[in-house]
N, C-alpha and C positions, 0 to 999 in steps of 0.2 A: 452230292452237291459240292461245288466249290464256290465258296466263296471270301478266301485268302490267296496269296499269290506272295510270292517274292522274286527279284530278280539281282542277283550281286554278283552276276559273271563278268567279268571286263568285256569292254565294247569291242575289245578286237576279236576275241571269239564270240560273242554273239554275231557277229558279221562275217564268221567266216563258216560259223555251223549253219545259218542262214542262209548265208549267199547274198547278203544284202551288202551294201557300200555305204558310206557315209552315214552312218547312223550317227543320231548324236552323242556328242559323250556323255556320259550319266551316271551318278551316284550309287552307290549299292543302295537296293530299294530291300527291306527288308519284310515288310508289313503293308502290302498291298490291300486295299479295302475297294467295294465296289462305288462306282461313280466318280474315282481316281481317276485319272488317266494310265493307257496300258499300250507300252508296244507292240505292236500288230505289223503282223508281215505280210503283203499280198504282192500276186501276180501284178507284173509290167505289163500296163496296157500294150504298149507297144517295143520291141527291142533291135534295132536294123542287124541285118541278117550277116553273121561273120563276126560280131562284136563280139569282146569281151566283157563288156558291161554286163555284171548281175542281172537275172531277168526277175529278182522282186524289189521290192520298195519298202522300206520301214516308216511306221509312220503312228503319231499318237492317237488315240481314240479312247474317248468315255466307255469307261466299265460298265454296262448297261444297256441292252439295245432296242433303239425307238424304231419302230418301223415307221417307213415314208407313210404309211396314212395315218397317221396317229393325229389326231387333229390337236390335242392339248396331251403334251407331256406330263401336265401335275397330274391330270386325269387318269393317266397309266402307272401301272403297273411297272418296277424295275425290272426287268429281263435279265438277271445277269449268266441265266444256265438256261441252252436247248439241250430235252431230251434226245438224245442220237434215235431212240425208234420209233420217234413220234416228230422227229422234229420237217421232217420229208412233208407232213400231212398238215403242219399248225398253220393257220393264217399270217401270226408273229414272224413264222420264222421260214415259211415256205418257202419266198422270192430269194431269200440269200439264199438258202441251200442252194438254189440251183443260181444263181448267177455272182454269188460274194460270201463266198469263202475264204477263211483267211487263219495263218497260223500265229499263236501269242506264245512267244517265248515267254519264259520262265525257269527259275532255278529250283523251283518246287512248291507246295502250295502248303495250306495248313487247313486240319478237321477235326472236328470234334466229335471224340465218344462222348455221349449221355446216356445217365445213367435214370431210369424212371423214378428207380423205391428214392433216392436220395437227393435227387436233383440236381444230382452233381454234374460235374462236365471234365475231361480230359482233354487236353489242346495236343495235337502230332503235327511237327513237322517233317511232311512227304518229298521225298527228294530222289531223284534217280539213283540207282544202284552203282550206277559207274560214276558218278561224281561230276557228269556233265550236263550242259543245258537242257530243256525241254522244253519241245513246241508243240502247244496244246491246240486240238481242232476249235475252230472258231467260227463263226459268223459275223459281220458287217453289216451295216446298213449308214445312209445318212440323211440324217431328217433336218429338211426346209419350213425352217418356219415362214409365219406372213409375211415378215418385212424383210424377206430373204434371206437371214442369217442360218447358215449351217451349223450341223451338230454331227461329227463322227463316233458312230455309236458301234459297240461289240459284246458279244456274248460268248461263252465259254462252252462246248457241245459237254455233255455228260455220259455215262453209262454205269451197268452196274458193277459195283466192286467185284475184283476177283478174291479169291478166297482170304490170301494172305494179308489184305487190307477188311475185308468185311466188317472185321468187331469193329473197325472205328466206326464207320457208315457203309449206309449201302450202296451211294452213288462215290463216281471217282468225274475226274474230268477226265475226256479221252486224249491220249498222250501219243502220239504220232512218231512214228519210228523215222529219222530222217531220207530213210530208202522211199519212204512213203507222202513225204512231202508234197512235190511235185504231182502226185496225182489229187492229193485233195484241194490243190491249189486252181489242178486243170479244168476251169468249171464247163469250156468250150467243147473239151471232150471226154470228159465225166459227170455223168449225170449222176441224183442224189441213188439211185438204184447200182450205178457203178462202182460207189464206193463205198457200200457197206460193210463189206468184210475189212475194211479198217476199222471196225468196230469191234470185231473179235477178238478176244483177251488176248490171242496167240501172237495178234499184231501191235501189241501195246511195249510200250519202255516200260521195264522192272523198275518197283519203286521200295528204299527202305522205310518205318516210319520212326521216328522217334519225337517220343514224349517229352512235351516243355512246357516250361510254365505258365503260369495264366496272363503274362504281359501281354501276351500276343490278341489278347481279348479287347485291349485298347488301340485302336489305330493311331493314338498319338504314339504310345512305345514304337519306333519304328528302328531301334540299332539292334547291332547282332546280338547282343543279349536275349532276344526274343527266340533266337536258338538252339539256347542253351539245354543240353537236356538234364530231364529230373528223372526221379523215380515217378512210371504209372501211377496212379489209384490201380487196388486193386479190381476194380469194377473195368475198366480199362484194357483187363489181357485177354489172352483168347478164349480163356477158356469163358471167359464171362462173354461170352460175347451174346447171349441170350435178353443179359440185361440193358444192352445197349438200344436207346430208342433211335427209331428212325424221323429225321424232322423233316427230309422232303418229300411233300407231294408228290410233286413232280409234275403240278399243274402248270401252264407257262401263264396261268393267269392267278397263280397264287402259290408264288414261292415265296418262303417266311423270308420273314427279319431274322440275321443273325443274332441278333441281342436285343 
């Protein structure tokens, strides 16, 4: 599961590991929560031929995604994670797979080991090994309500942990190698069957984690102190990693509340 985020990379490199242009300028976001707003990067509809113009677009979208038939939003379910091996086959999530796909930068996310006997909890912030940005696979969608007002809505694709992260959770979000951008972007000639082996751990960005404290449990805490690291619980390391519960489904019609 994901369902934290941080972005506090300067906008000139966000737009140039991108490849997008004029993004806006923006604060270090430290404590991203769902149903925020989230930079989303997708394919240029269109780009005349011989330009130098970026062929993607940055652009904001709700943490959560409504699909076009959704008659009442209250009535739904938050979406903020598609399974990657299920997500090909879901009703929610079908149509983007294959026509709106899209990549969510990010500086790294934040998860939680839990622990059963105790009920404790561990907070990790997950951050790429090299110290640089990360764009996570995504889905889009935008939902029209009656009186015509638009809502741009997105989701976070998932898959399962590789080993070195496991004891925190068993799901990660899937982390997209920049070589590999470009093809989950290309939805005209990539189909969802085309790009599954970007689901493969061997195609993921390496990630370290480090344990911080329980600010980060508030989405009002939102400064860098929230990355501060502490000492684990000892329930937390690997060798525990037995005790650690698993809290997603992985239903897309019933993924928990984080708190």
């Amino acid at each position: 599961m994901c369902g934290r985020l941080a972005l506090t990379h300067a906008r000139e490199e966000v737009e140039r590991y991108f490849r997008v242009a004029e993004v806006e300028d923006f604060p270090p976001r430290y404590n991203i929560a769902p149903t925020q707003p989230l930079l989303v990067v997708t394919a240029a509809e269109t780009r005349p031929e011989g330009s130098n113009l970026p062929d993607r677009n940055a652009l904001l979208m709700r943490w959560g995604l409504l699909p076009a038939w959704v008659k009442d939003p209250e009535d739904f379910p938050l979406l903020i994670n598609a399974r990657s091996e299920t997500a090909a086959g879901k009703a929610s999530f079908r149509a983007a797979m294959r026509h709106r796909r899209c990549i969510i930068p990010a500086s790294g996310f934040y998860e939680w080991a839990r622990d059963k006997a105790s009920g404790q909890s561990q907070a990790f912030w997950v951050r790429p090994r090299d110290g640089g940005p990360v764009g996570f696979a995504g889905l889009h969608e935008t939902w029209i309500g009656k009186d015509g007002s638009e809502i741009d809505t997105c989701a976070i694709m998932t898959m399962a942990a590789p080993d070195d992260l496991s004891h925190i959770h068993h799901r990660v979000p899937v982390a997209l190698r920049p070589e590999h951008h470009d093809r989950w972007l290309d939805v005209r000639g990539q189909g969802p069957a085309d790009i599954v082996d970007l689901f493969a751990p061997d195609a993921q960005v390496m990630f370290d984690a480090i344990a911080v404290s329980d600010k980060v449990n508030k989405v009002a805490n939102a400064g860098p102190d929230v990355q501060e690291p502490v000492e684990p619980r000892a329930f937390a390391l690997p060798g525990a990693a037995k005790t650690v519960a698993k809290t997603d489904t992985g239903g897309e019609e019933s993924q928990p509340s984080l708190f």
